[in-house]
N, C-alpha and C positions, 0 to 999 in steps of 0.2 A: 504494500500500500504506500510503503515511501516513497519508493521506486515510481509510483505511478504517477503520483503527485509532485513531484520533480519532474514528468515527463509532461504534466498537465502546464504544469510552467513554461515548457519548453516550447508546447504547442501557442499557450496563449501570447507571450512575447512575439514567436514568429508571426501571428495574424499580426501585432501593433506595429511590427517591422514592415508588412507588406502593404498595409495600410497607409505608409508613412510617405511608399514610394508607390503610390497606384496605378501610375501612368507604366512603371517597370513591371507590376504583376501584369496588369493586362495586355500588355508585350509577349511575356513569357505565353499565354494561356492563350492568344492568337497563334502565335510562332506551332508549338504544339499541337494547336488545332490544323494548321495548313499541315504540318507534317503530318499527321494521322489520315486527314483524307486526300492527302498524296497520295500515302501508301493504298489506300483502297480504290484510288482511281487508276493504281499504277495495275493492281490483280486483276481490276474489271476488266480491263482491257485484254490480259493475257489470258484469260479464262475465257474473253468472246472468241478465240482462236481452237482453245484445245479445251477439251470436258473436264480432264484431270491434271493434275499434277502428282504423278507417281504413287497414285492408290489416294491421292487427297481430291476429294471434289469439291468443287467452288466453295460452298458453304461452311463445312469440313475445316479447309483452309483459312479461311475468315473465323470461324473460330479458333485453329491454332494460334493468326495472327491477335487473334484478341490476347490469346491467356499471354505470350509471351508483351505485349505491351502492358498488361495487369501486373505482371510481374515485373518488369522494369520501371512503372512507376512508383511501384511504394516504392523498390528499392531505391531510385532517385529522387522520391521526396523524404526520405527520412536517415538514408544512407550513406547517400553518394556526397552532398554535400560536407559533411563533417567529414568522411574520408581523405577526400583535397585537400581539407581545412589541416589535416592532422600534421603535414610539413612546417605551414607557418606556424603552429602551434610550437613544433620542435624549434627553427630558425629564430622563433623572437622570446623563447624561453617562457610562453603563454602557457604552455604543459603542466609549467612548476604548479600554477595555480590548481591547476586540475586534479593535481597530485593526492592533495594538500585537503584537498576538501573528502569530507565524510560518506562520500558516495562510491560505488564503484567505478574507477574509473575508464573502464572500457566502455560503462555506462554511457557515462558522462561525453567520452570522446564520440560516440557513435550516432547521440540524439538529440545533441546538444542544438543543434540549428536544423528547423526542417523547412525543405522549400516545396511552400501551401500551391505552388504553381502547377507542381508538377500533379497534384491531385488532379488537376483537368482530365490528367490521361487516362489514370484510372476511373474517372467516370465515364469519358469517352470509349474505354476496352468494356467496360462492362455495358455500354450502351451494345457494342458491335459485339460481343459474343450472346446477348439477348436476343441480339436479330439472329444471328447466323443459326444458333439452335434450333427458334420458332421457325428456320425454312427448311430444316433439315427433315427429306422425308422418312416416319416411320420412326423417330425419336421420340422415345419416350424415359424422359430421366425421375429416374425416384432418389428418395431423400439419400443411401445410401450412396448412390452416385457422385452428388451434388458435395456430401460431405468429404468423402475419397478426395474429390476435385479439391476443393481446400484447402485437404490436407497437404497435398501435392503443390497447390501452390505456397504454401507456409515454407515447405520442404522447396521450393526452387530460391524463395527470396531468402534461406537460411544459409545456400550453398552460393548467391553471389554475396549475401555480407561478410561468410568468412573469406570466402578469397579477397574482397575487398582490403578486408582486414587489412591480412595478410600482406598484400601489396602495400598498402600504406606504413606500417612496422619497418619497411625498411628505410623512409624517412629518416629513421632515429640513428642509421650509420651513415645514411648518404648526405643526410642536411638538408634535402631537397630531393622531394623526387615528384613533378610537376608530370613527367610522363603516364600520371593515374589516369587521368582523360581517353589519352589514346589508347592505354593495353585496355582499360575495362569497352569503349567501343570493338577493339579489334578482336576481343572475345568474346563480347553480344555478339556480334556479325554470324558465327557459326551455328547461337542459340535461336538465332532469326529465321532459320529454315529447317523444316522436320527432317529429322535421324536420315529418312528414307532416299532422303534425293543423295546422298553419299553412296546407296549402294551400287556393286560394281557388276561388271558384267563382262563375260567375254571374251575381254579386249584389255591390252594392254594400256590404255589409255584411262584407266577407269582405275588402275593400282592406288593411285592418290587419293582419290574417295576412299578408297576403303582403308586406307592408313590414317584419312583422317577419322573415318567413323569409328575405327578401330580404338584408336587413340582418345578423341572428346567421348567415350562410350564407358572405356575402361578406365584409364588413367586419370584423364580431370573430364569427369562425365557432362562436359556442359549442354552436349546434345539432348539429353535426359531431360535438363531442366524444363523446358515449355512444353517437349514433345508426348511425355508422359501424363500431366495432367491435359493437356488435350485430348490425348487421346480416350484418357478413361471420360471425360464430359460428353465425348461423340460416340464413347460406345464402341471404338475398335482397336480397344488393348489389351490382341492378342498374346504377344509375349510377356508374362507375368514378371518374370525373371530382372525385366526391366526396375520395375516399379521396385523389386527389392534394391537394386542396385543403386536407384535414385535415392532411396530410404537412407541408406548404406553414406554414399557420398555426402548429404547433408548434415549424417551425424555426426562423422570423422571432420569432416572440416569443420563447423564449429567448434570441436575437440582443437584441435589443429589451429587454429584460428584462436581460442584460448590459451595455448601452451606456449606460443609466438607473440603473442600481446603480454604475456605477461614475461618472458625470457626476451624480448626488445625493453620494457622499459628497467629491466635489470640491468642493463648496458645502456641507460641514457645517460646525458651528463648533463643535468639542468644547469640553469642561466647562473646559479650563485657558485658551480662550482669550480 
């Protein structure tokens, strides 16, 4: 209940902060909106050409694009921004503070600033995975579905805040590690397209798909992350095997993600020493 109310803090400031500058929140919540229905004007288009996309049918697909934008908004309204933040925090000796106070402070470092902008998207993902469901023919989801779905997404935004983390900790040796932007884009990019279109065939041209599917499946599963509760929301999540594996990755890396946030600030050297 501390914990929550510290966080209740945290939300309410951010509204006075966004408030403060409202010309910049409704920037952000335009920008966001064009980019969402880019993207769905970019699918209408390739889907008036071809029925599927690799066992995904229009609607299908529109819902996977939803879970994975559900999912990258909380985690960039509540995540990503204190992620970035965590270099300056090391660079100007702002951490000491953080240190120092009676809260946890991986807490503290993770939820400290939330940017209320980015909630757009998630009302926008939830609008577009409402529709794509209601056009899906012959779906019928019960509550057990619906919860799985949840859970799975709980479990996809658990596995990019620990790698977040994770990338961010190294801050505490490097001084600066401003390069958070582009690796966390350069690894949504792969979580942006279902498992399926990596499989191979064939042909010697197709080995690379499958070293990556291989690899974001096993190793750091980011494929898992949208494509498994997608799939169980639409109903064709036939390899079960998956969903452990997703299970699996989520908890080790928080694990991981804990034992690295606390072994980085053991090797820090705040501002007074």
């Amino acid at each position: 209940m501390y914990h929550l109310r510290v966080f209740s803090t945290f939300f309410r400031n951010a509204l006075i902060r966004e408030m403060m500058f409202q010309g910049n929140f409704l920037i952000q919540i335009i920008t966001r909106a064009f980019w969402f229905f880019a993207q769905i004007a970019l699918f209408e288009i390739i889907f008036s050409k071809v029925p599927e996309i690799n066992a995904w049918e229009k609607d299908q697909y529109f819902a996977f694009m939803a879970t994975g934008m559900l999912i990258n908004g909380i985690v960039e309204t509540f995540f990503m921004p204190n992620c970035a933040n965590l270099s300056e925090q090391i660079r100007t000796g702002r951490l000491d503070f953080v240190l120092v106070k009676p809260v946890d402070s991986q807490f503290l470092v993770s939820l400290e600033r939330i940017n209320l902008a980015m909630l757009s998207q998630v009302v926008l993902a939830l609008g577009l995975l409402t529709r794509s469901l209601w056009r899906i023919p012959d779906l019928s989801l019960s509550v057990l579905q619906v919860s799985v779905f949840l859970f799975y997404i709980a479990l996809g935004v658990m596995f990019f805040y620990s790698l977040m983390i994770v990338t961010a900790c190294s801050s505490i040796f490097l001084g600066r590690n401003q390069g958070l932007y582009d690796f966390w884009f350069y690894i949504t990019v792969f979580a942006r397209y279902p498992r399926s279109i990596y499989d191979g065939q064939d042909n010697e041209r197709f080995e690379a798909g499958e070293i990556l599917q291989t690899g974001f499946s096993y190793v750091m599963p980011i494929l898992l992350v949208v494509t498994v509760p997608a799939r169980v929301i639409v109903g064709t999540l036939t390899e079960k095997h998956w969903a452990v594996v997703s299970l699996l990755a989520a908890v080790v890396g928080m694990v991981i993600a804990r034992v690295v946030f606390r072994w980085s600030l053991n090797h820090y050297r705040s501002a007074s020493s």
